[in-house]
Each structure stands twice: as C-alpha cells, then as structure tokens.
C-alpha positions as CSV (number, residue, x, y, z in Angstrom):
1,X,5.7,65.2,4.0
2,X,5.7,61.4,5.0
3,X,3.4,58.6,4.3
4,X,3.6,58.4,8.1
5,X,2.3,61.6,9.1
6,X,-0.8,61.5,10.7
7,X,-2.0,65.2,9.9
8,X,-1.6,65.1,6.5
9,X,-2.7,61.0,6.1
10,X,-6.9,60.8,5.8
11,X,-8.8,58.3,8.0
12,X,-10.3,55.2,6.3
13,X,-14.2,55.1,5.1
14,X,-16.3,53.6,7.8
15,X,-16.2,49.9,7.9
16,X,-18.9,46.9,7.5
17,X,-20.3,47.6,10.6
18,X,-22.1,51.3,9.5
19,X,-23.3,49.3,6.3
20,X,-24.9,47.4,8.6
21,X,-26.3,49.7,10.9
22,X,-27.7,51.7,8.3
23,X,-29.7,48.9,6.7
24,X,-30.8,47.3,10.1
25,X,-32.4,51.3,10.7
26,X,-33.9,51.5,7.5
27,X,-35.3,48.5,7.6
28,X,-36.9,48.6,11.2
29,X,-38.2,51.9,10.1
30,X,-40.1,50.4,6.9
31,X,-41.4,47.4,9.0
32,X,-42.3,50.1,11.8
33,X,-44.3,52.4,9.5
34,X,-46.0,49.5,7.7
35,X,-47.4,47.9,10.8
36,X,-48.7,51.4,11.6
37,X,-50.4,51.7,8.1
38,X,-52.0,48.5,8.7
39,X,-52.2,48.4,12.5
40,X,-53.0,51.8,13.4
41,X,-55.7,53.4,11.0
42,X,-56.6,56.0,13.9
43,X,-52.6,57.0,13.6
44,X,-53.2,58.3,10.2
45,X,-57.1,58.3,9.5
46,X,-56.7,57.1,5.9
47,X,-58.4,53.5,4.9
48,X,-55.5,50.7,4.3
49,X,-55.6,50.8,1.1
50,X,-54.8,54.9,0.6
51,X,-52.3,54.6,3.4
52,X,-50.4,52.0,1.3
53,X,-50.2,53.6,-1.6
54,X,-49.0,56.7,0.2
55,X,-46.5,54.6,1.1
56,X,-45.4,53.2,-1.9
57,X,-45.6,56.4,-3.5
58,X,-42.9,57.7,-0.6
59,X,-41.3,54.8,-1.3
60,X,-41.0,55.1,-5.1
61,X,-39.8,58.9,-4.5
62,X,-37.4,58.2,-2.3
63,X,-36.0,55.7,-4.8
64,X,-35.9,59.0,-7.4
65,X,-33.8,60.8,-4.9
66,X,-31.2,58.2,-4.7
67,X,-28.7,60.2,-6.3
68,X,-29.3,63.4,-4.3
69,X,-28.7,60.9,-0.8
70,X,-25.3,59.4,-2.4
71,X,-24.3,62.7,-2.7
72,X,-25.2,63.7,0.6
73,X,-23.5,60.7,2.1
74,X,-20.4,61.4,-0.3
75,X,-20.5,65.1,1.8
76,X,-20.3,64.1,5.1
77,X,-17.8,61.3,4.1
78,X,-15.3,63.1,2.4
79,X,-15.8,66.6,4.0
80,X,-12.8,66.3,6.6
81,X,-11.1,65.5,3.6
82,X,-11.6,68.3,1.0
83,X,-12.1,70.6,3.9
84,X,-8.1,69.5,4.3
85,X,-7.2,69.7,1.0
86,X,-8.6,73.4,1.1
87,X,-6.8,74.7,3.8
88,X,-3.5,73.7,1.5
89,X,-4.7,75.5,-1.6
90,X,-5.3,79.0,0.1
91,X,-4.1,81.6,-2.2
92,X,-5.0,85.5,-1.8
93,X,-6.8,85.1,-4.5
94,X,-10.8,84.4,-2.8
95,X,-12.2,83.9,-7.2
96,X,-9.1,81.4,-7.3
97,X,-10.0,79.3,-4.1
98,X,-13.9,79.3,-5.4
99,X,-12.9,77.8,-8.4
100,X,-10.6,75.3,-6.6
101,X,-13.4,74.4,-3.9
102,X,-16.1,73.7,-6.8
103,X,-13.0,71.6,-9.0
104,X,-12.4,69.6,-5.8
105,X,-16.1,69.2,-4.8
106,X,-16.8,67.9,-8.7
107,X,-14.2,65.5,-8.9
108,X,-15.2,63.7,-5.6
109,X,-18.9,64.0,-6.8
110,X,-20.1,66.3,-4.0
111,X,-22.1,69.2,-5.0
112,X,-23.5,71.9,-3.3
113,X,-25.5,72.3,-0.2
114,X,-28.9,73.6,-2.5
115,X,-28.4,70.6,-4.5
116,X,-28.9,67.6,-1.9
117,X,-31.9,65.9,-1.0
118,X,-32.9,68.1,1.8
119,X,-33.8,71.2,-0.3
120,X,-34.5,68.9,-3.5
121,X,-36.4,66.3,-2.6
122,X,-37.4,66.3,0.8
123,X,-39.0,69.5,1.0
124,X,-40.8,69.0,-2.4
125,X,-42.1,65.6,-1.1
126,X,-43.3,67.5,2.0
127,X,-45.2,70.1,0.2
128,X,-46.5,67.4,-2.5
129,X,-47.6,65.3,0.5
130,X,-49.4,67.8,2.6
131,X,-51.4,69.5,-0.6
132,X,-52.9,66.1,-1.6
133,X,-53.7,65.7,2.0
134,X,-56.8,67.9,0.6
135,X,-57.6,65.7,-2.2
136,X,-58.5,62.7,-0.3
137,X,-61.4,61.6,0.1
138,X,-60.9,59.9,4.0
139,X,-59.2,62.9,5.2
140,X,-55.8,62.1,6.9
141,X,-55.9,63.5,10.5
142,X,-53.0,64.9,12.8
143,X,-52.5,64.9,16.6
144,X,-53.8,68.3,17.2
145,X,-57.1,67.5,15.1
146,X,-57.4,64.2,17.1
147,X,-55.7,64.9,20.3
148,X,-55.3,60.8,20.7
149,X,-52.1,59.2,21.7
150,X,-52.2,57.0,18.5
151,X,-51.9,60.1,16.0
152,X,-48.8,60.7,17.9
153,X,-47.2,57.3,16.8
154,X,-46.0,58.4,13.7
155,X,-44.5,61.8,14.6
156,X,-42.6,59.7,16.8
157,X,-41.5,57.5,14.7
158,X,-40.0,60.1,12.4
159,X,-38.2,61.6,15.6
160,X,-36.6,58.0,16.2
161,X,-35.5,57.7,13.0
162,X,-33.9,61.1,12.0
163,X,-32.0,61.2,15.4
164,X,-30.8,57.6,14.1
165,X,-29.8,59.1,10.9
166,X,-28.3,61.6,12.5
167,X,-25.7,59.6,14.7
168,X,-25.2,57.2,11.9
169,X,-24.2,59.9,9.5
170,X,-21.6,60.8,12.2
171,X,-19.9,57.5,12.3
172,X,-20.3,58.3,8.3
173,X,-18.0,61.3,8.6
174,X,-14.5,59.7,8.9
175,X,-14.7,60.0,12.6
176,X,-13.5,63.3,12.7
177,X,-15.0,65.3,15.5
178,X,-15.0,68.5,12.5
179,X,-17.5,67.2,10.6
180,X,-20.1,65.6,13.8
181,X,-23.1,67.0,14.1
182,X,-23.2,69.4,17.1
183,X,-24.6,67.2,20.7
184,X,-27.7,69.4,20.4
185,X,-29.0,68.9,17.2
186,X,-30.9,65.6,18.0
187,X,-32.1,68.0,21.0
188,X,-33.2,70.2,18.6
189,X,-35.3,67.4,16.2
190,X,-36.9,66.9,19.3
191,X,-38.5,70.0,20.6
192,X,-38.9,71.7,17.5
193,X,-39.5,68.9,14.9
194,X,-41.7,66.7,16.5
195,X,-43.9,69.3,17.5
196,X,-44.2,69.9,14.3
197,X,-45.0,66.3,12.9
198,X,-47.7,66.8,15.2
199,X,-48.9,69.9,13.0
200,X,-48.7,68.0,9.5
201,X,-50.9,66.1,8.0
202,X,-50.5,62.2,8.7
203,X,-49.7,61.7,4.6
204,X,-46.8,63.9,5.0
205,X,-45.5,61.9,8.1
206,X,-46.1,59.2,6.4
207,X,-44.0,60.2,3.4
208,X,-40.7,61.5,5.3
209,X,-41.4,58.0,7.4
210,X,-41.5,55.6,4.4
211,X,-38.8,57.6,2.2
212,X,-36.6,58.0,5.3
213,X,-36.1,54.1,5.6
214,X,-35.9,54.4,1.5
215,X,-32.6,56.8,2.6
216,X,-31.0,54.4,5.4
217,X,-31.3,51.7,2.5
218,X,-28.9,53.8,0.2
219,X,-26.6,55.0,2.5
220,X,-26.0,51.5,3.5
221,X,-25.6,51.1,0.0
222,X,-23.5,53.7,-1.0
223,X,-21.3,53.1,2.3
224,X,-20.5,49.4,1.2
225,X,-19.8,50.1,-2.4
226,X,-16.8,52.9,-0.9
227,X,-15.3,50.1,0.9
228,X,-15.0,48.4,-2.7
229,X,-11.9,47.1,-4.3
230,X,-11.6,50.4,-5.4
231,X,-7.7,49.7,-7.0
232,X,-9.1,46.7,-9.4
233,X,-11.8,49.6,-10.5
234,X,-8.6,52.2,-11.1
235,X,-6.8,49.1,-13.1
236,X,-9.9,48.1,-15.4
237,X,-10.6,51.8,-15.8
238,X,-7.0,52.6,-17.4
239,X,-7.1,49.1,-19.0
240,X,-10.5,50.4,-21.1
241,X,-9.4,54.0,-21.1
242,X,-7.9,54.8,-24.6
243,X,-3.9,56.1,-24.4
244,X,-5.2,59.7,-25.8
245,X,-7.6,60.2,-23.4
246,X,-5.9,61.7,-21.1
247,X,-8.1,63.9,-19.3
248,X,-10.4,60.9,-18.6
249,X,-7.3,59.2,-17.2
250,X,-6.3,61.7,-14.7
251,X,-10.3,62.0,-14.0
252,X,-10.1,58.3,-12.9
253,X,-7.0,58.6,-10.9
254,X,-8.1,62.0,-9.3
255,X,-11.3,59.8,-8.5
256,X,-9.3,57.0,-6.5
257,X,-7.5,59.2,-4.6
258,X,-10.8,60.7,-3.4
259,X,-12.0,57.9,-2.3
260,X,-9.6,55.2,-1.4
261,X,-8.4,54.7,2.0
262,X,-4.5,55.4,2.8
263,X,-4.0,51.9,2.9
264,X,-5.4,51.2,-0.9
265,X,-3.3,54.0,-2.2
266,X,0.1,52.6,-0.5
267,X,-0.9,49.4,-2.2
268,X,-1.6,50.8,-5.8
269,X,0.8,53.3,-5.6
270,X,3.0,51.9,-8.1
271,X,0.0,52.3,-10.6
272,X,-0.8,55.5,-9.6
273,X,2.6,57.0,-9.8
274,X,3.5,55.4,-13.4
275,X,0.0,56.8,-14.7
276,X,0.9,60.5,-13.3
277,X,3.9,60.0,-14.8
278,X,2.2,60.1,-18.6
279,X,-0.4,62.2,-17.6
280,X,2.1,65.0,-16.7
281,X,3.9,64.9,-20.0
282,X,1.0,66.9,-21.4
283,X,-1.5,68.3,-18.3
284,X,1.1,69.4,-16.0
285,X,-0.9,71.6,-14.0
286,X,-3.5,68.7,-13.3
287,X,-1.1,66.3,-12.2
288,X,0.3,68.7,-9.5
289,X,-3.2,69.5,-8.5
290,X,-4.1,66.0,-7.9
291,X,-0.1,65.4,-5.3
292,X,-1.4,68.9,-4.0
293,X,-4.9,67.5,-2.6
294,X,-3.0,64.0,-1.8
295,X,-0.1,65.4,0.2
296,X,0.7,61.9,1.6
297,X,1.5,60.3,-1.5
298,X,3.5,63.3,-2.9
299,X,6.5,62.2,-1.3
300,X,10.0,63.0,-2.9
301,X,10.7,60.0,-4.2
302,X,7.3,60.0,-5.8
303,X,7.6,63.6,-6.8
304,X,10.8,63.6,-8.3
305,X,9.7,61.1,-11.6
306,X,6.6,63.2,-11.9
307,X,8.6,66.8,-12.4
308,X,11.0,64.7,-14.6
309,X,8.3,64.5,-17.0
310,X,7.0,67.7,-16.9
311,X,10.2,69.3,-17.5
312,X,10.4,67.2,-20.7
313,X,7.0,67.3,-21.7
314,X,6.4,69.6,-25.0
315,X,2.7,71.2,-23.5
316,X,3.1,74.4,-21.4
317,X,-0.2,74.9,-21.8
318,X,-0.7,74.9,-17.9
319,X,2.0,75.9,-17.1
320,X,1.4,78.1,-14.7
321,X,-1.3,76.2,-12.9
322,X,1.6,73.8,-12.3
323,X,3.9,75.6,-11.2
324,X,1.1,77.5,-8.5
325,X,0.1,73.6,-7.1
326,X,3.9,72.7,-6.5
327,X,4.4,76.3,-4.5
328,X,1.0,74.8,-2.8
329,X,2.4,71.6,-2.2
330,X,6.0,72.6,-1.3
331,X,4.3,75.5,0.9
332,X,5.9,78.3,-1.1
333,X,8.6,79.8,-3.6
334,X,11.8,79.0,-2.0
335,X,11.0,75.1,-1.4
336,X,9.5,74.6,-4.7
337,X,12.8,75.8,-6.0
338,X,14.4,73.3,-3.5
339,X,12.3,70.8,-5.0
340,X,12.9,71.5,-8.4
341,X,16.2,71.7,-8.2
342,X,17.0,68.1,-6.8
343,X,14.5,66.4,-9.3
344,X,16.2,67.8,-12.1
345,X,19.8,67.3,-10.1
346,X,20.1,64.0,-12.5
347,X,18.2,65.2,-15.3
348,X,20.3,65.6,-18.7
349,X,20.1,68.7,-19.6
350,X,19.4,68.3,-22.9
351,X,16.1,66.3,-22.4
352,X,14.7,69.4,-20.7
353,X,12.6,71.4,-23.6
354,X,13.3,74.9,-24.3
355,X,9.6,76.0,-23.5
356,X,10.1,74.6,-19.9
357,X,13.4,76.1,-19.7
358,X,11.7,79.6,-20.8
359,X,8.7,79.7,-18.9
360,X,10.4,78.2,-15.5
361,X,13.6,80.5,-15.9
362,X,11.3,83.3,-16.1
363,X,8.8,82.5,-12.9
364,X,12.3,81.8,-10.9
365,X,13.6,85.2,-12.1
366,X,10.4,86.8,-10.6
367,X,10.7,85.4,-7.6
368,X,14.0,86.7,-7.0
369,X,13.1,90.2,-8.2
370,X,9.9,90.1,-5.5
371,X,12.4,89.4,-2.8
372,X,15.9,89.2,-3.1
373,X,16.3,88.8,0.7
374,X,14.5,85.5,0.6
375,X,16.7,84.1,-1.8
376,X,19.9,85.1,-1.2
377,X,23.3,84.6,-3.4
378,X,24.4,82.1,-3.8
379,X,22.9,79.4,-1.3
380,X,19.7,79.3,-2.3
381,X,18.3,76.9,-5.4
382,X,17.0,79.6,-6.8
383,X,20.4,80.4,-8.3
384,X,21.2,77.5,-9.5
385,X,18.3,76.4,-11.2
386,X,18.6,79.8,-13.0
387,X,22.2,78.3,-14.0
388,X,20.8,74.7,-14.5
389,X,17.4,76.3,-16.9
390,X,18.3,79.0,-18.4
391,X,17.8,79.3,-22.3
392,X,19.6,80.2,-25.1
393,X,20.8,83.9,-25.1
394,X,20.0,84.4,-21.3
395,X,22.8,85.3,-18.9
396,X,25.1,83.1,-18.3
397,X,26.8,84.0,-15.2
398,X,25.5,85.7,-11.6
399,X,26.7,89.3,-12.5
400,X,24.7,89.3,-15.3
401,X,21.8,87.8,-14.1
402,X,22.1,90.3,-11.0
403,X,22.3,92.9,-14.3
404,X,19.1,91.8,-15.4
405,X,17.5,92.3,-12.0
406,X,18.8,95.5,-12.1
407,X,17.1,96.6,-15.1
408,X,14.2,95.2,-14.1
409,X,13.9,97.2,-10.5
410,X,15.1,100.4,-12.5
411,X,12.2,99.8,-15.1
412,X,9.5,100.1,-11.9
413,X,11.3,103.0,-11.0
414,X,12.9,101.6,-7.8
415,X,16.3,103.3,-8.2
416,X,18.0,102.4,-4.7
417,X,17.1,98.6,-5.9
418,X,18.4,98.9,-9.0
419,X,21.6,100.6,-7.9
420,X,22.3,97.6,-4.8
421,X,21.7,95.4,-7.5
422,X,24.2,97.1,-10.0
423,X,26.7,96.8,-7.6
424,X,26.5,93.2,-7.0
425,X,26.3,92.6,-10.7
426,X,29.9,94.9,-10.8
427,X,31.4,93.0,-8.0
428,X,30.0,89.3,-9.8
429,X,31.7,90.1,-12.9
430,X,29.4,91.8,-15.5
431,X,31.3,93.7,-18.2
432,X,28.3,96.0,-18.7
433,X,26.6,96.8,-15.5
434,X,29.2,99.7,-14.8
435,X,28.3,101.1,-17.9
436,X,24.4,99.9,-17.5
437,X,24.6,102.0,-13.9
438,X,26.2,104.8,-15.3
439,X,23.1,105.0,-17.9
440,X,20.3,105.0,-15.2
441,X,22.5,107.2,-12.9
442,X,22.3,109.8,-16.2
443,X,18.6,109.3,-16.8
444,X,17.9,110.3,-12.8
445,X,20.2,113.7,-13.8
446,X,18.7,114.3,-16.3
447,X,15.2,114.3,-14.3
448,X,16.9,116.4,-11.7
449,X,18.1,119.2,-14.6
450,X,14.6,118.9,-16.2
451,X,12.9,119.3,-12.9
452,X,14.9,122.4,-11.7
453,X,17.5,120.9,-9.4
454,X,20.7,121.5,-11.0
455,X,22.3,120.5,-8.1
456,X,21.2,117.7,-7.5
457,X,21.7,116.5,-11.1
458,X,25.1,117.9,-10.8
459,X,25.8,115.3,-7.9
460,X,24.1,112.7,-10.1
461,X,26.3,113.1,-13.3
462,X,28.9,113.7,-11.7
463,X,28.6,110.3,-10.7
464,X,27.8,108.6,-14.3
465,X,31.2,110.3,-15.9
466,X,32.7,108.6,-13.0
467,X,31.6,105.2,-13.8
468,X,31.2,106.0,-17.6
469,X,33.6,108.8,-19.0
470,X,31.2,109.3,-22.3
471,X,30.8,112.5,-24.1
472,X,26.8,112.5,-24.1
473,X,27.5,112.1,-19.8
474,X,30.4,114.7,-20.0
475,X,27.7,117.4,-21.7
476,X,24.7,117.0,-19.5
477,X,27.6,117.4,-16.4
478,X,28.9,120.5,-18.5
479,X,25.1,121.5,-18.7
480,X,24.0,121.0,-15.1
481,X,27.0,123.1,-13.7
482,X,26.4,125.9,-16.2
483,X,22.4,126.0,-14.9
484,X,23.8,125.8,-11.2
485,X,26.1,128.5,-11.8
486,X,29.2,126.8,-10.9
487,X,32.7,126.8,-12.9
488,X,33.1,123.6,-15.6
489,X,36.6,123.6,-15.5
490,X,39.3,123.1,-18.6
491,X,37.9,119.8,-19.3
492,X,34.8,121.9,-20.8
493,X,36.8,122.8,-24.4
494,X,37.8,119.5,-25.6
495,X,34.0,118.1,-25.1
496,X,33.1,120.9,-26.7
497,X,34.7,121.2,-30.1
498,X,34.1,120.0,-33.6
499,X,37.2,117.6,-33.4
500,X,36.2,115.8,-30.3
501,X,32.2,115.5,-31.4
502,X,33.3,114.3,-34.9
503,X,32.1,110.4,-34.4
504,X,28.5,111.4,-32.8
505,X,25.6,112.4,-34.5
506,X,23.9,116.0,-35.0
507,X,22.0,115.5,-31.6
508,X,25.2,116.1,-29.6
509,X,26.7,118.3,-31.4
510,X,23.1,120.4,-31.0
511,X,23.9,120.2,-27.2
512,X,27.5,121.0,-27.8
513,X,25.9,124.5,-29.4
514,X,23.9,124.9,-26.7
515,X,26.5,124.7,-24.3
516,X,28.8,126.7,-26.3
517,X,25.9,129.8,-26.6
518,X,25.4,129.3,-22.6
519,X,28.9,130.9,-22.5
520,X,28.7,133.3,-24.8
521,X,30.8,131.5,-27.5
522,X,28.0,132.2,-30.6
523,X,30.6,132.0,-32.8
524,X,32.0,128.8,-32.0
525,X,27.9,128.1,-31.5
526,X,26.8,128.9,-35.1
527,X,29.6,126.3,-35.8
528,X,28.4,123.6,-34.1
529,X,24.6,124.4,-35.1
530,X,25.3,123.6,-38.8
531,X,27.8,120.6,-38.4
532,X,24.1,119.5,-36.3
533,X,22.5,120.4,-39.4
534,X,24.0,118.6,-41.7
535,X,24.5,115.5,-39.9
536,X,21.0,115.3,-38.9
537,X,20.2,115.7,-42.8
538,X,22.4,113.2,-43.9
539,X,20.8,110.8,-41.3
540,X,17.0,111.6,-41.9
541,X,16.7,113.6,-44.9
542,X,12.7,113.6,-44.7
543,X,12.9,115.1,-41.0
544,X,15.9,117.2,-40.9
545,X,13.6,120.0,-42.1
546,X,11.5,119.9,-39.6
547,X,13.0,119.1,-36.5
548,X,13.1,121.9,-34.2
549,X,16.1,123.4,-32.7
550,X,18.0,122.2,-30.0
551,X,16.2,118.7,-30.2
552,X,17.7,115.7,-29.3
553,X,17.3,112.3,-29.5
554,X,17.6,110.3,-26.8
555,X,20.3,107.5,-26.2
556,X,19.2,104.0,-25.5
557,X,21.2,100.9,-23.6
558,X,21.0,97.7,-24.8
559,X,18.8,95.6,-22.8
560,X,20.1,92.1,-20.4
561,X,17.8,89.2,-20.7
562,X,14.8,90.1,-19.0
563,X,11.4,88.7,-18.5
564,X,9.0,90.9,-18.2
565,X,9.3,92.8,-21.5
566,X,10.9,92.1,-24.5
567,X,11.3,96.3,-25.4
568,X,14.2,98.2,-25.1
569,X,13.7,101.2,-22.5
570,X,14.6,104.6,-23.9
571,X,15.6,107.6,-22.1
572,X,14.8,110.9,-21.5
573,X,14.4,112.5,-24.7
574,X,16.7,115.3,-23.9
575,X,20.1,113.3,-23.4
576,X,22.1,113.4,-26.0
577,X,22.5,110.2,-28.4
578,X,25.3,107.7,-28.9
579,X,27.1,107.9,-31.6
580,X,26.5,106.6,-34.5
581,X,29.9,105.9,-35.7
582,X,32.6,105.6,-32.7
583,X,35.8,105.0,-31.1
584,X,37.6,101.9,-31.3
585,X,36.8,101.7,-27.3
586,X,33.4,102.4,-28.1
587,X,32.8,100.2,-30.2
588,X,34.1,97.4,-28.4
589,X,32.0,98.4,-25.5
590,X,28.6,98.3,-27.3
591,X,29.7,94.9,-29.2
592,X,30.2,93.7,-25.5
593,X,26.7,95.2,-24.0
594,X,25.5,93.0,-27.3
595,X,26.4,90.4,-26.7
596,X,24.9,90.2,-23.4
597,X,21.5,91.4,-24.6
598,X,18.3,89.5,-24.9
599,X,14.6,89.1,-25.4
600,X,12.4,87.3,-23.4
C-alpha cells in the first residue's frame, strides 16, 4: 500500500488540451447552427427572426441545465475512480454498500443516472420543442415533409456534434478504457439517431443543436476549473472553516481528495494528514472512510498518527464505522490488528481512553471467538493488543482470556469449542477454568440424566468430580448411577449424611433425600427432608412454604470478562446449589473465581 503503486494510485484529470477541444466543438457548433438559422431558411422553414429566438431560447435552457452537465462531466471523470473505491468497500452486507455508493457519489458531487441532464433536461427540452412546433405560425418543416437535401443539414449537424461529444467525454474519463464509451455507440447515433432527427421537427433540432454547443461550453468549463489549484482552495477553506466545525472540515478534505490529482495530494499531504489528524479525535469513522477511498495516501507512516488520535480521542460515537473502514483498508481482521498494534507500539498507555480500550478490546475478542484458527496463540497481534488494551477488571493473562472464550463458545452451546478452549486456558495458567470446565461438563450431565441417558451422564459427571471433587457434582454422579442401575460404591455414605451436607443449603440436602429414598434408606430420608426444610425456611421464609418438594435451585459460576453479555449464566435448575456457607477450600476457591470475574 505504496504511493508508488500504480493500481491503487488514480490517473490525473485531463489536461488543457480537452478544455480546449471542448470549447473549439462548442463553439463551431454555435457558429454552425447560426449560419444555418440565417443561411438556410429551407433547412428549418421558420422566418429568421422565429429561428433565432428558438435559438436563444435553446441557448438560455441549456444555460439552466448547467448544473445537471457539471454533474455529468463530474460522472465520467471520476467514475474509474469511485468505481475503485467501491470494489474496496465490498461488505456482505448489499443495504451497507448502497449506502456507501450514494455517500461516495455525494461527496464527489455525482448523483444519479435519473438525475443528469439527459433525462432532466434534454428530453424535456425535446418534448417542449416539438409541441410548440404546433404553435407557430410559419410551421417548421422536417426532411421527410420536405424530402430536400437542405432539411437534412441540421440532423446532420446534431450527428457531428454528439459523436464529438461523445469521443471528447472519453478523453474526459481519466483515460481509462472502463469508463470509454463502447466503439459502436457513435455507430449507433448514426443509424438510429439521425434517422430520427430526420423525423423531428426542425425547432427541436434546432434546440439539441443550439443547447448542445451550450454543453461543450461547460464542459470546457468545468474541465478547466478541475485542473485548478485545488490545494490553495483546501488551505483557504480550513483557514475560513471555524475549529468546531468539524464535519465541514472533513467535507472539504473528503472533497480534495476526490478531485485532486496524485500529484496535488503528495504535495499537500502534510496539510491533509495534520487536518485528519483533528478530525479523527472526534469522527473516527469518517476519517477512516476518507484513507479507505484514498488507499494511496493511507500509507503507514500516514496511518499510524491518525489511529494515534483516535485511540485518544474521547467520541466512540462511530466507533464501529471505524473500525469496519480500517478492516476495509487493511483488507480484513488479522491485518487491521497488525496495523493497530504497531501504531499504538509507542503509544503511552495511559493516553489511550478507557472507552477505546472497551470497545476495541471487545471487537478483538470477537474476532478471536469467530475463528480462533486465524489468530493463533501467541503470534498473532491479536493477542497482544488484547494485553496492550484491555480495561480494568478484564483478564489479565492468556489463560484467562482463553477462559473467557470458553464461556463464550459454551454460552452458544458449542461444547467441543468450549472444552478445546478450557484446556488451553488450564495449560495457560487459569486458576478457575478447571473448575469453570468442570461446571459446563455437569450442566451437559445433567441434560443427559434429564433427557434419559443415564449413561451417558454417568460418563459426563464422572468426568466433572474428576476435575472438580464438589458435593453438588459427587450427588448428581450418585444420582446418575442409581438411574443406570449400576453400584455407587462406599464413597456414596459420606456424601450422603447430615455431617458432610452441613455447610450447603436445603437444596442439596433435598437431593441428598432423594438419593437416600432411591435406596430405600426413608429413615435416613425423612432426616434429610427436614434438615431441607428448615434451611430453606431460614433462607427464604416467604417461599419455604411453598416450594415443592424435591426442588432445587440451581448453582451458578461466576462469570470471566466477557463481551457479549454482561449476565451471569445459570444452570439447569435441577443441580444442586453451592453452598451458602463453605469450606475453608471452598471458600478460597470462589474468592479466586471472583476475582477473575467481570462485566462487560
């Protein structure tokens, strides 16, 4: 992405020479038509006087439609150009790239096709002209009402000039054989529109004759006033441009870009660099738009002051916008992070605001959840931009950032995600992803017992008490090899008694009855059933009564820093609860798990 490159560099505006040209056609054309008018009254039929003030009316309405020619001429100028910038802003989004064609085609002043002066003012002239054809008193005449070689003078002077127009509206389009009109059209003018100039009325030939030469005159115009000091106009426009308005700013800048050559913009890019430099502080995403669509000048050196600034700018509002036209411009996620990450490389940390910090931490942490594979630990910048941004209270090393991923890929139910990424989190260091795995490994158990495959959640628990040896685990295990018919073992009566479920709440020891009256044990059962009862009244006196039996509530983990919600999930409501009052061990666990929680 060099100054140098020749595909991504635009072509310069066409020269003094197609000024020149156009206003040498235009007028030859006028001087052609008026000796007709006056030479030639068999051409049209009409008395001198009514011929000339057709053609000053022509005249005076193609004057009108001035505007609707600059911005036709504009079109075929710039159209290699925005047809470029285009083809770097595709998204899969089609209602995104609409918007983006119609915000490029407005800034660079190019509307429409329904819009230009084919559609709105030719063809209205035409009609306007032919239906006062009518009205006149001398009654114009065509060539098949005459059938003399002089009516035929003015259709062929129309011919002459819009095949001009045509090939100087090619040297108009940047010389790039995209945008040429195709070798046959001026073929096609030929047999199809002069026979019909031969049909029309000699006031309407007369009109597209007069207001065609009206045309050449402003494209001339407009073609000279492009090749215009066009950096002094940028400097005078900041210069009168208050500080605060800053939209109007980047409108003038956005403006130069669209129309000065490469060579202008290497020789005001100082000015143009500086000025994106304030502008990004607080429109962000308008600033990357604008290096998007000018790919040339968005080189890193140039790049590199302009993130700066954003990073340290207070507005997010656009954020997002932003962040899309840098992917654009880098040509995706992983070399925007590149990007990013050596811009900010001498950056104090400090000077980047939290809101950045937030907001980019959290579009880098999607990126590695959407593909893991493309950023892979730890070589790519992802990484350490997550180290380099990340806010207050977010993880602070790779294990629990790979945590966090976990969570998240277990949240959208992709288990065999969420347990790779466990493991990596376990092998990077996190002191509660074993404990984090455990908890989704007992939720998927759970599922299994719920659903009717004991076995299955058998093979599942037994897998959580080996990673986590917790009572609430221990139960469900208990509870699953009592529904697949298998033996529980000795290690069934100490889970199972009032001594051991002393620190958890009514909910397990609810459970613990249940399990106790799957043996046969309804002594030992009754037992547990109004230890439940009184613990659950002690902790919710309003809805001890009316729980129902064998309820439990369900046991939550505390949640890693995580983007995409700031909720904690909840379980099954069938697992047994943690306890409210615990081990030593416990506690020091949970405390732990705390301290490496969140929100977003």
């Amino acid at each position: 992405m060099t100054d140098s490159d020749p595909a991504k560099v635009p072509s310069s505006p066409p020269g003094v020479g197609t000024t020149a040209r156009a206003a040498v056609y235009g007028t030859v054309l006028l001087g052609a038509t008026v000796a007709i008018t006056l030479g030639m009254p068999e051409a049209h039929g009409l008395s001198p006087g009514t011929a000339l003030a057709v053609v000053a009316v022509s005249l005076v309405w193609g004057a009108l439609q001035a505007p609707l020619t600059v911005r036709w001429v504009r079109a075929k100028r710039l159209a290699e150009r925005i047809r470029r910038q285009l083809g770097s802003y595709q998204s899969s989004d089609p209602a995104r790239d609409t918007r983006e064609r119609k915000r490029i085609q407005a800034e660079a002043g190019v509307s429409e096709w329904w819009e230009l002066e084919w559609c709105s003012g030719i063809v209205p002239g035409v009609l306007i002209a032919t239906v006062a054809a009518f009205l006149l008193h001398d009654g114009p005449n065509n060539w098949f009402g005459t059938w003399t070689w002089a009516a035929a003078a003015l259709p062929a002077l129309w011919t002459i000039g819009s095949a001009s127009r045509h090939v100087l509206m090619d040297r108009i389009a940047e010389a790039q054989p995209a945008n040429k009109q195709a070798p046959g059209f001026n073929i096609i003018t030929v047999l199809f529109g002069f026979p019909l100039m031969l049909v029309l009325p000699s006031t309407a030939v007369l009109f597209l004759t007069a207001s065609g030469a009206v045309r050449f005159m402003v494209t001339g115009i407009e073609t000279y006033r492009s090749r215009k000091d066009r950096g002094r106009e940028l400097r005078t426009a900041l210069q009168t441009i208050g500080g605060d308005a800053v939209e109007r700013r980047a409108a003038a800048v956005a403006g130069f870009l669209a129309e000065a050559s490469p060579r202008l913009v290497q020789r005001e890019r100082e000015v143009v660099l500086a000025e994106l430099e304030r502008i990004v502080v607080e429109r962000p995403g308008r600033v990357m738009r604008i290096l998007s669509r000018t790919p040339h000048l968005a080189t890193a050196e140039a790049i590199t002051p302009v993130i700066r600034s954003w990073a340290c700018g207070t507005d997010a509002s656009d954020f997002d916008d932003a962040w899309e036209a840098l992917e654009t411009l880098c040509g995706g996620a992983a070399p925007a992070h590149e990007r990013l990450a050596a811009a900010l490389a001498g950056a104090a940390p400090e000077q980047v605001s939290a809101e950045f910090r937030r907001k980019a931490a959290g579009r880098i942490f999607g990126d590695i959840d959407a593909d893991t594979d493309a950023h892979p630990y730890p070589g790519a910048p992802a990484w350490s931009l997550l180290e380099t941004l990340s806010p207050n209270g977010a993880p602070a090393t790779p294990g629990d950032w790979w945590c966090a991923l976990a969570e998240t890929a277990a949240e959208r139910g992709d288990v065999g995600e969420a347990r790779r990424r466990f493991q990596k989190a376990i092998y990077g260091g996190c002191d509660t992803a074993r404990y984090r795995l455990a908890y989704h490994v007992a939720r998927a158990g759970h599922r299994a017992l719920t659903g009717g495959d004991p076995g299955t959640a058998v093979g599942l628990l037994t897998e959580a008490v080996r990673l986590e040896d917790a009572l609430d685990y221990r139960l469900l295990l208990l509870l699953a090899q009592e529904a697949h018919g298998g033996e529980p073992g000795a290690a069934a009566d100490p889970v199972t008694t009032a001594d051991t479920l002393e620190p958890w709440s009514g909910e397990a020891w609810t459970s613990a009855a249940m399990l106790r009256l799957l043996r046969g044990d309804t002594t030992e059962s009754a037992h547990l059933l109004r230890g439940a009862e009184g613990r659950l009244r002690a902790a919710n006196p309003e809805a001890a009564g009316t729980a129902p039996a064998g309820s439990t509530a369900c046991r939550s983990t505390p949640r890693p820093y995580c983007p995409a919600s700031s909720t904690t999930p909840r379980c099954s409501p069938r697992i047994p609860p943690c306890p409210k009052t615990s081990s030593r061990t416990w506690t020091t666990r949970r405390a732990r798990r705390s301290r490496q929680s969140a929100r977003w």
